[in-house]
C-alpha positions, 0 to 999 in steps of 0.5 A, a space after each residue: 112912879 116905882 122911883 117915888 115909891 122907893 123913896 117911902 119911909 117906913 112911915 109911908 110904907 107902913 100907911 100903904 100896908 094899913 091902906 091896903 089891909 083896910 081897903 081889903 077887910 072893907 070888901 070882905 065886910 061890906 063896909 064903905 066908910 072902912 073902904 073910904 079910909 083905905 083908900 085914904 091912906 094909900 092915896 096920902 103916901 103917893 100923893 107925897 112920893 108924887 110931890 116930893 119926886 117932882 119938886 124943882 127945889 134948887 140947892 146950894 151947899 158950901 163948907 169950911 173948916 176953922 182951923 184945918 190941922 189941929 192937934 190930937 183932942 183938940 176941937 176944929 169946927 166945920 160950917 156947912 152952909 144950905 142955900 135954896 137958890 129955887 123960887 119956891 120956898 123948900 118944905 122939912 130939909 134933914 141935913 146929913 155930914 158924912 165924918 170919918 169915925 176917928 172924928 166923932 159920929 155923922 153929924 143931923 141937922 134939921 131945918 124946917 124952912 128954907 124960904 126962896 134965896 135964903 140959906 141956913 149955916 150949920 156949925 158943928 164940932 170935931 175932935 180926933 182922937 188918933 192922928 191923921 188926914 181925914 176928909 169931911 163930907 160930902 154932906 147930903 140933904 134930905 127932902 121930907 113931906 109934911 107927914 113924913 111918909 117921903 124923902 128924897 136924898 140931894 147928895 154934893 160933892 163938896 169935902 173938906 180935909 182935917 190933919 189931925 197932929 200929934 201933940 208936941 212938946 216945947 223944948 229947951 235949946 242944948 248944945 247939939 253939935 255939928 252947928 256949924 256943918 252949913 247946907 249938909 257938908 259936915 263941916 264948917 268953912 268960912 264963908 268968903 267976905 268979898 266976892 265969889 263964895 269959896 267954891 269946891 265943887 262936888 258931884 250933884 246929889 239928889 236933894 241939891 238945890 239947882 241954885 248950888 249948880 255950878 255950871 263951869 265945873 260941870 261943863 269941865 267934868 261932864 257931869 252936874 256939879 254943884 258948890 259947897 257952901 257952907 252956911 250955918 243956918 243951913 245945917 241939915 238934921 236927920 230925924 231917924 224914925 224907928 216905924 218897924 211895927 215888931 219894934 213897938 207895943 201898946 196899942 193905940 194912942 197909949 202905944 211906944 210908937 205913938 210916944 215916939 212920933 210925938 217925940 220925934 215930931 217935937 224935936 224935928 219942930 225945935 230943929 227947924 225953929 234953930 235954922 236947921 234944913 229937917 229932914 225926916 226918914 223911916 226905918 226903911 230908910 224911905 224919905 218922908 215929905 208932907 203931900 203938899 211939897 216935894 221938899 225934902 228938907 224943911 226948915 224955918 218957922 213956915 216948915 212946923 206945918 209941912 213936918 207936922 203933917 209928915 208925923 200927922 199921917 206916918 204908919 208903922 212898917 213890916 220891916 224886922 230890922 232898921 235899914 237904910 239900904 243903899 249908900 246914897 241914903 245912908 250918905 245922906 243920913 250921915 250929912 249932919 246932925 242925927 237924931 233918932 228914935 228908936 223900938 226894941 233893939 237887939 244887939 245886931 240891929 243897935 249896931 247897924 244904927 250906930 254905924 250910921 253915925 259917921 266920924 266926929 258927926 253928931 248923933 242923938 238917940 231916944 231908946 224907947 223902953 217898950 216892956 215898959 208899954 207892954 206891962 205899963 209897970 214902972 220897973 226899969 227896962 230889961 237888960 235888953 234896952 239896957 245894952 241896946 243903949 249902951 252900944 250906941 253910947 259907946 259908938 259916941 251916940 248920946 243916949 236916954 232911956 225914956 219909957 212912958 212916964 218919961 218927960 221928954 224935956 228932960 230926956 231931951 236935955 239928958 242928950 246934952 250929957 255926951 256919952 251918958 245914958 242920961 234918961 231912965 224909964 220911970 
């Protein structure tokens, strides 16, 4: 009985008080009838809290969500579907979706009648306005008398999950370089047109296929060693990702930093569809790989999704200056072609990003025009940005300047103009 009657809505609980106020003024007055009402409207709640409680209604609710990763302000549609598996025919159902705020408000549904073995598809629309992985759900059902004085809550544990990633831009294809370096040796070797592949074994490092093992070398050194085979559809591209938050400005989705993520993800997209094995690194020098694989590297058309959700949900980091801090990583973010984008530098943090390009490699970077976020003026970047990406140039780094009216197809065909500071903040 007390669990029934915490289940009153404030309908009911309001007609309990009335019942009550009325059954007492009837004694006071001495009236019958008003007695009679009373009575009435204290018996009418419990009789519905009663039936309510004790109601054998059996539900069943599945969901789905049509597409799961969609890009920022554009639509996906959720379908929760109610079924009453009971024999008997369910009273007033209120069906309610939990949604993550970035995807609009709660979704309420109301449905008057569920007759035995029917069932009722709800459809709806979410739009995320800021990137990310968001679940959806559980939906709960609501159970409500004919006068509305009682609900009881049925709850389910089904959820579903919507990536929402950042937008992308088509980009033209230039010359990058390093074409040739085939599965990350830096450099072409032509590949043997009869027999055994020309093998040069080296030391296995973390990333390496355990397909490339080469067991003979490895049973005389000790040690595991793998073969150097050089494809040219399996040139591997570092994407290098300034997340240091001290480095961006703007807020939200207007900010430097969301600017940068939709370019960096653009540009690793265009490199994977090139044949290139894409790999993605933080300015913490940490590794980057979508929750649903242990890849490091992704390439081909099948890896857009993998690497979008890696840009779907990247945040940005406390670090001050951008590192990669131990040599196997910088080893490897050397292993290629380098593409970065990049904050507010200043001249000892530019350096250390131009050390990373090693040799005659090729390396690519984005500078990002932050005052140009943190006044939204259209002047040019400070002198700051200016040396910042001179530094690069002259360590043989192709740079543009990009700020936020910048188009980044054409900052992305000013790279192909080696050594020049090809793209202005506008």
């Amino acid at each position: 009985m007390r669990a029934a009657l915490h289940q009153l809505t404030t309908r009911g609980r309001v007609v309990v008080v009335l019942g009550i106020i009325g059954c007492a003024i009837s004694l006071l007055l001495g009236q019958r009838d008003l007695l009679r009402v009373g009575i009435l409207l204290l018996v009418l709640p419990m009789l519905s809290a009663l039936l309510v409680a004790r109601t054998r209604y059996r539900l069943a609710s599945a969901r789905g969500m049509r597409p799961t990763r969609v890009t920022v302000d554009q639509p996906a549609t959720s379908v929760v579907r109610v079924e009453n598996v009971s024999r008997l025919a369910s009273g007033l159902l209120l069906v309610e979706d939990d949604v993550p705020w970035q995807l609009g408000r709660s979704q309420r549904f109301v449905i008057d009648r569920l007759e035995p073995s029917g069932r009722r598809d709800v459809r709806y629309e979410l739009r995320g306005a800021l990137r990310g992985r968001y679940t959806v759900g559980p939906v709960s059902v609501q159970l409500v008398d004919p006068f509305g004085f009682c609900r009881a809550t049925r709850r389910f544990t089904t959820t579903d999950v919507l990536t929402v990633v950042p937008a992308t831009v088509s980009l033209p294809a230039i010359s990058l370089g390093g074409d040739w370096s085939g599965l990350g040796e830096a450099r072409s070797r032509a590949v043997a047109s009869a027999g055994e592949d020309d093998v040069i074994p080296r030391e296995y490092r973390h990333g390496d296929e355990l397909r490339r093992v080469h067991w003979k070398s490895t049973a005389r050194a000790g040690d595991l060693m793998v073969r150097r085979e050089e494809h040219p559809w399996r040139t591997r591209a570092t994407i290098f990702l300034d997340t240091r938050a001290v480095a961006h400005r703007g807020e939200g989705p207007a900010s430097s930093f969301e600017w940068g993520v939709s370019a960096a993800a653009s540009i690793a997209c265009h490199l994977a569809l090139r044949g290139y094995a894409v790999r993605v690194v933080d300015a913490d020098g940490e590794w980057l790989r979508p929750g649903t694989t242990g890849n490091e590297t992704m390439s081909g058309p099948e890896a857009e999704g993998p690497l979008l959700d890696v840009f779907a949900t990247v945040g940005l980091t406390e670090g001050i200056a951008p590192a990669v801090r131990d040599a196997q990583a910088r080893a490897r973010v050397r292993d290629g072609l380098l593409v970065a984008v990049l904050g507010d530098l200043d001249g000892h943090q530019a350096e250390t990003v131009a050390a990373l390009r090693h040799g005659n490699a090729s390396a690519l970077a984005l500078v990002l025009d932050t005052s140009s976020w943190a006044s939204r003026s259209t002047a040019p970047e400070d002198g700051r940005t200016t040396r910042a990406a001179a530094l690069l140039s002259a360590a043989g780094w192709r740079v543009s300047v990009c700020g936020p009216q910048t188009d980044l197809t054409e900052a992305w065909q000013g790279l192909a103009r080696s050594g020049a500071v090809a793209g202005r903040a506008r």
